[in-house]
MOPAC internal coordinates of N, CA, C and O (Angstrom, degrees):
PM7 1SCF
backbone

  N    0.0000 0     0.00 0     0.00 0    0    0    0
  C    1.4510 1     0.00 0     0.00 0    1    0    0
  C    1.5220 1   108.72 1     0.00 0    2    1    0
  O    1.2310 1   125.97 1   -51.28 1    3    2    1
  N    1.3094 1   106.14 1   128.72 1    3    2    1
  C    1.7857 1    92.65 1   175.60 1    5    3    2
  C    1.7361 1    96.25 1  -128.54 1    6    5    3
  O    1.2310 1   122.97 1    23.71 1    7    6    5
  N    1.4163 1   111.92 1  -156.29 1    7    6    5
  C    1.3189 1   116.23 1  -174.07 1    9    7    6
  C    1.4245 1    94.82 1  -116.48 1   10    9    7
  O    1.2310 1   118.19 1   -25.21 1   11   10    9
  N    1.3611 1   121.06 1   154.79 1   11   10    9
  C    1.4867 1   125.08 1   178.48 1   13   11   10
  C    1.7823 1   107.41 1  -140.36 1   14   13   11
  O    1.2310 1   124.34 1   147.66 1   15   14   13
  N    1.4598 1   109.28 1   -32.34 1   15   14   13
  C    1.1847 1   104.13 1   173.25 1   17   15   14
  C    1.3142 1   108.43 1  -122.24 1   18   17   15
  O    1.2310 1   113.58 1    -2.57 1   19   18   17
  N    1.5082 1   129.75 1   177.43 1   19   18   17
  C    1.1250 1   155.07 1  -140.77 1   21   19   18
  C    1.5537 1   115.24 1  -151.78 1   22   21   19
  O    1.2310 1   129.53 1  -174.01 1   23   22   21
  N    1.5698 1    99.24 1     5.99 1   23   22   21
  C    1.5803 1   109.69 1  -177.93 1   25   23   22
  C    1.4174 1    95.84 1  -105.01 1   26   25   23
  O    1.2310 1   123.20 1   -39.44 1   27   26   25
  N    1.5958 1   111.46 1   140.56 1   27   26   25
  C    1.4176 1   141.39 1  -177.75 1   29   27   26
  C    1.3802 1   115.46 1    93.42 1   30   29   27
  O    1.2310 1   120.58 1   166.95 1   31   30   29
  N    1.5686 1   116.50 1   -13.05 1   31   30   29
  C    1.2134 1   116.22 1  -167.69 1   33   31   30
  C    1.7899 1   110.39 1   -90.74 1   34   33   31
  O    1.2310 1   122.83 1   -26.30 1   35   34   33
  N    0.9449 1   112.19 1   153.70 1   35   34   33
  C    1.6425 1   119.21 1   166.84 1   37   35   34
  C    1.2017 1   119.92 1  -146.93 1   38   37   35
  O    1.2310 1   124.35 1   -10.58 1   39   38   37
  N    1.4382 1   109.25 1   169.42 1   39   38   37
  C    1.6963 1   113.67 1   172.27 1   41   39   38
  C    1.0988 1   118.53 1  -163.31 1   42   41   39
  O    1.2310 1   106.69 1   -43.21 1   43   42   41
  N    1.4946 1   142.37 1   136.79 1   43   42   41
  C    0.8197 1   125.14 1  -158.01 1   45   43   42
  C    1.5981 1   108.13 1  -120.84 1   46   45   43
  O    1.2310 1   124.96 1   -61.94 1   47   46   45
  N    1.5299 1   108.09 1   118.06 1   47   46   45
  C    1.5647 1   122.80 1   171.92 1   49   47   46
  C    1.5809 1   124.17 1   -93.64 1   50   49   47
  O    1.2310 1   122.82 1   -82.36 1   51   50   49
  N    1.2809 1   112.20 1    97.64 1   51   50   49
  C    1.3533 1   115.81 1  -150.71 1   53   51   50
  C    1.6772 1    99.64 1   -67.27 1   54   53   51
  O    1.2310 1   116.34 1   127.21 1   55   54   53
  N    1.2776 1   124.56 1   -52.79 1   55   54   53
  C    1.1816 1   134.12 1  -153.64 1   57   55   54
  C    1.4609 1   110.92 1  -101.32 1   58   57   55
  O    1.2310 1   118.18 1   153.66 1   59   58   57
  N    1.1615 1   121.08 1   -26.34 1   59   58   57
  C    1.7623 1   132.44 1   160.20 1   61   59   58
  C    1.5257 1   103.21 1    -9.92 1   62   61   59
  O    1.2310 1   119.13 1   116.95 1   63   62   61
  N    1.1007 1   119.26 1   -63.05 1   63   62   61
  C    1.4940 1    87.77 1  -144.92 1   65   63   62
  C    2.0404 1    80.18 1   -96.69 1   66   65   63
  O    1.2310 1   117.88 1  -149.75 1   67   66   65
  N    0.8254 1   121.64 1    30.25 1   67   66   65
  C    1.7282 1   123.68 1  -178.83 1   69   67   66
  C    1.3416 1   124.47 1  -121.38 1   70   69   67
  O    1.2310 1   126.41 1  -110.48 1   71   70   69
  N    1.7314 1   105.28 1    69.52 1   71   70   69
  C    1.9034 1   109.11 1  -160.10 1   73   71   70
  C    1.3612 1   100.72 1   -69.92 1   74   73   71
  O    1.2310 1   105.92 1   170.45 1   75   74   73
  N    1.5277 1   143.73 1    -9.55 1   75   74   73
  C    1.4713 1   121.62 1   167.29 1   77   75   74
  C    1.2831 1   122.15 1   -74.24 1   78   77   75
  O    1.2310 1   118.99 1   150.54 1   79   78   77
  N    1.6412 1   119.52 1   -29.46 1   79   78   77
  C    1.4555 1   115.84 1   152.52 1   81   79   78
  C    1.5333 1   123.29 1   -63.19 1   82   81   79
  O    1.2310 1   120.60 1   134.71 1   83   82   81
  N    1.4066 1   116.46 1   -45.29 1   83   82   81
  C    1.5468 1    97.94 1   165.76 1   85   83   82
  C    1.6431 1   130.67 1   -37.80 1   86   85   83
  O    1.2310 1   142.06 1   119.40 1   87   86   85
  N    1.4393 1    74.77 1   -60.60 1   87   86   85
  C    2.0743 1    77.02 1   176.27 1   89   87   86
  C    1.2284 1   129.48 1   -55.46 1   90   89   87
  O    1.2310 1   115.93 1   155.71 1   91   90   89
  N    1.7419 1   125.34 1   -24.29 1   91   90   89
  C    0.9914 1   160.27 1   175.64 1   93   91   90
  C    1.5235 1   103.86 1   -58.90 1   94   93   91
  O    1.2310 1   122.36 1   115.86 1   95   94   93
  N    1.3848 1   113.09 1   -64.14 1   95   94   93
  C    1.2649 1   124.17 1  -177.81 1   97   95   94
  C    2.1493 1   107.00 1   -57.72 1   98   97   95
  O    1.2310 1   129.28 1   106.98 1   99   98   97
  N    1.7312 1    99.73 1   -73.02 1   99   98   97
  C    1.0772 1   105.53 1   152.94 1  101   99   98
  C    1.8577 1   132.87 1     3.22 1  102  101   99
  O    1.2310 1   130.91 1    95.62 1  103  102  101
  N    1.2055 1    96.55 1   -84.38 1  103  102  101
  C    1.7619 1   107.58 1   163.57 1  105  103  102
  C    1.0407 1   110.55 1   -59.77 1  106  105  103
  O    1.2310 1   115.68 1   148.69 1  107  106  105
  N    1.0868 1   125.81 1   -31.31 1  107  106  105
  C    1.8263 1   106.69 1  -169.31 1  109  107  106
  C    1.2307 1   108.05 1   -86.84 1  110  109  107
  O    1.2310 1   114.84 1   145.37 1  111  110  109
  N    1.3333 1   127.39 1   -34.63 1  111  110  109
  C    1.7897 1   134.33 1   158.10 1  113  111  110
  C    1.3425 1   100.06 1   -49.55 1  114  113  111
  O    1.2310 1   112.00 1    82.06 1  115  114  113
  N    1.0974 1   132.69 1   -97.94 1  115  114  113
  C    1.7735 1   134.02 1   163.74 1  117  115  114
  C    1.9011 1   120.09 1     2.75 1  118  117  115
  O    1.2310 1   134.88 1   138.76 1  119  118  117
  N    1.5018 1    88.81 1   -41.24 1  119  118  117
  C    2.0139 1    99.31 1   179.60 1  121  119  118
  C    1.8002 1   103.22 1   -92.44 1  122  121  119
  O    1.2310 1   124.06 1   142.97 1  123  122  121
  N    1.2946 1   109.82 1   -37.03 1  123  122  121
  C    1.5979 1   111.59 1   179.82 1  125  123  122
  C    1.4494 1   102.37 1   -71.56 1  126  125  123
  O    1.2310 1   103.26 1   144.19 1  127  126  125
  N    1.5637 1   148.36 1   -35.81 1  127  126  125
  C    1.0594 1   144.97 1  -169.66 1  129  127  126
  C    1.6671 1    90.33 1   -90.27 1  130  129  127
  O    1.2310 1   115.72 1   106.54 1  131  130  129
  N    0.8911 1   125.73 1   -73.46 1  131  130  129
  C    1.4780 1   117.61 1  -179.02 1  133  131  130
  C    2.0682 1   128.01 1    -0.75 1  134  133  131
  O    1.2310 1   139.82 1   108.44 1  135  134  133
  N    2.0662 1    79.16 1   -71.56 1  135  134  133
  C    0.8749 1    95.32 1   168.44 1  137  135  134
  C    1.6013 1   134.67 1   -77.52 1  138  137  135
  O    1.2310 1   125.61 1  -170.20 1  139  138  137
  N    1.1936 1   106.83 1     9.80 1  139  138  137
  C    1.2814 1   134.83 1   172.24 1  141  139  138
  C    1.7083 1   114.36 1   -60.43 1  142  141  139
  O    1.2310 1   140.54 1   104.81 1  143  142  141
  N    1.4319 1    77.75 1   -75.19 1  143  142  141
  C    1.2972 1   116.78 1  -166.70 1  145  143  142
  C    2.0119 1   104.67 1   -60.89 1  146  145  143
  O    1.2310 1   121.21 1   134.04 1  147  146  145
  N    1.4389 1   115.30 1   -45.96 1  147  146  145
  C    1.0182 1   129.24 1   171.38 1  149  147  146
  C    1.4343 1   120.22 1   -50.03 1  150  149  147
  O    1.2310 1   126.37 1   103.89 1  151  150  149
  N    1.5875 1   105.36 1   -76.11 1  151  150  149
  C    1.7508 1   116.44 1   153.73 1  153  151  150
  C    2.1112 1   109.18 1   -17.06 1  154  153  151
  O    1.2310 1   125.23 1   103.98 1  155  154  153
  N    0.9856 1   107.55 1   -76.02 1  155  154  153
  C    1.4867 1   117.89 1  -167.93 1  157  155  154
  C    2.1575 1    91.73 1   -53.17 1  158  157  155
  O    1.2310 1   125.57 1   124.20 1  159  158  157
  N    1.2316 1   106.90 1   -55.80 1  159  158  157
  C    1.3890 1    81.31 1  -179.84 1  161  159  158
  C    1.2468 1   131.10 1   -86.05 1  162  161  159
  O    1.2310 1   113.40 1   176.54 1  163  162  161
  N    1.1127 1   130.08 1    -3.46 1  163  162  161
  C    1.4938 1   134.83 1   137.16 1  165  163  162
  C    1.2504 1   134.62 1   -45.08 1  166  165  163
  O    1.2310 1   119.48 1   141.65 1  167  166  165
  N    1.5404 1   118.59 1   -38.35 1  167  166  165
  C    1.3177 1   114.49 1   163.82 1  169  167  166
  C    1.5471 1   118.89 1   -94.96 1  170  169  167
  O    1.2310 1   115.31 1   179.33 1  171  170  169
  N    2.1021 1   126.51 1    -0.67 1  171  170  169
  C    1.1505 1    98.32 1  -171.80 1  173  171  170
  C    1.7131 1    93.00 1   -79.43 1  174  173  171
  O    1.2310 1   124.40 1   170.55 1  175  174  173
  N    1.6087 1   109.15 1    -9.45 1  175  174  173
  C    1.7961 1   109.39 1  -167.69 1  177  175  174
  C    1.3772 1   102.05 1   -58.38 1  178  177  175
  O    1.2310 1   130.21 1   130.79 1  179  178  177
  N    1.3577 1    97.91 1   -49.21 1  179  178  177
  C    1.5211 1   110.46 1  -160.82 1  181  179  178
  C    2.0465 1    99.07 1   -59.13 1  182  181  179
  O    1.2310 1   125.86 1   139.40 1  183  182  181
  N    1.3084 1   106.34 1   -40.60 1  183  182  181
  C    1.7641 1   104.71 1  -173.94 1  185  183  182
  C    1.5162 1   125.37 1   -56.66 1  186  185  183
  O    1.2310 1   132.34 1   138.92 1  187  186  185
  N    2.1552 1    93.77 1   -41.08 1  187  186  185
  C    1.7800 1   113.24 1   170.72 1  189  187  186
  C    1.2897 1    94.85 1   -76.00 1  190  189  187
  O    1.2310 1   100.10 1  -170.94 1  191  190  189
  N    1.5728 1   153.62 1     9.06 1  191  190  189
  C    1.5998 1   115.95 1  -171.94 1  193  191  190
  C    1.9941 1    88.37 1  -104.69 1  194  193  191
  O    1.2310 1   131.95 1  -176.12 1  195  194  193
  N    0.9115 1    94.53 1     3.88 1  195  194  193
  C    1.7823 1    89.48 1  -175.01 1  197  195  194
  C    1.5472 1   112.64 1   -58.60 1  198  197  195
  O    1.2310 1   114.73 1   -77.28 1  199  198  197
  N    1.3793 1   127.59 1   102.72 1  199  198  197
  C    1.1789 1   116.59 1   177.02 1  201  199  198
  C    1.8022 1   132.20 1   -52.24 1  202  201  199
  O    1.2310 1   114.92 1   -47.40 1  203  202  201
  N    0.6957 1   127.23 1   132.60 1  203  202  201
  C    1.6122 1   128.27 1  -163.78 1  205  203  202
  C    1.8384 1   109.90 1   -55.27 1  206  205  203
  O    1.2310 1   125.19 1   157.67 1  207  206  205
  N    1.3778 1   107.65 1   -22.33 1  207  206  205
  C    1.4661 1   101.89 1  -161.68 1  209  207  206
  C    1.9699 1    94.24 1   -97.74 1  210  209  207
  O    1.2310 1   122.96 1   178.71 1  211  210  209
  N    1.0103 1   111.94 1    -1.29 1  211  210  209
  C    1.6540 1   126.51 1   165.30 1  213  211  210
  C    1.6869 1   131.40 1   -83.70 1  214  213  211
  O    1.2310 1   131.35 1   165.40 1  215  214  213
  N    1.0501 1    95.70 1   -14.60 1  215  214  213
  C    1.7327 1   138.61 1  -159.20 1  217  215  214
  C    1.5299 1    81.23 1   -77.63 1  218  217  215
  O    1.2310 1   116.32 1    92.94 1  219  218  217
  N    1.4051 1   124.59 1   -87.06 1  219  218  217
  C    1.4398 1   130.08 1   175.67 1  221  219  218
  C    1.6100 1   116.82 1   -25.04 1  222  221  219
  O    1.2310 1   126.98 1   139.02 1  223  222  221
  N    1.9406 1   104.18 1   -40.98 1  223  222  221
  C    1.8225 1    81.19 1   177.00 1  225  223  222
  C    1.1363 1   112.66 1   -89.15 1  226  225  223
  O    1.2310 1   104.87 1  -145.47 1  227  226  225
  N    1.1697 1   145.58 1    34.53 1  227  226  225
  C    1.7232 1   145.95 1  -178.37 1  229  227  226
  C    1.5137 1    94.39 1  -129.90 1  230  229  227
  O    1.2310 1   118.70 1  -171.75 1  231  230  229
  N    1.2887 1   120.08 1     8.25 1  231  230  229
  C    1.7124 1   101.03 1   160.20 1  233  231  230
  C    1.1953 1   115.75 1   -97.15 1  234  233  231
  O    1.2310 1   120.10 1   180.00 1  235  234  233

């Protein structure tokens, strides 16, 4: 079975025809991963800078 027509069907693309919300959207995915990505390497530095002989008072 395949599809041949395109009649009855719909969908609805809210922002399509609205490229300042795309881009909008765009950056803010781009700024949330960023800062993602940033966060995670800031704290794995911060986890390896723990000196070993300090290690003992956090158990």
């Amino acid at each position: 079975m395949s599809i041949t027509t395109y009649e009855g069907a719909s969908a609805v693309f809210t922002y399509a025809d609205k490229p300042a919300i795309l881009i909008f959207i765009s950056f803010l995915v781009a700024a949330v991963s960023l800062y993602a990505l940033i966060a995670t390497i800031v704290h794995e530095k911060h986890s390896y800078a723990l000196p070993d002989d300090e290690l003992n008072k956090l158990k």
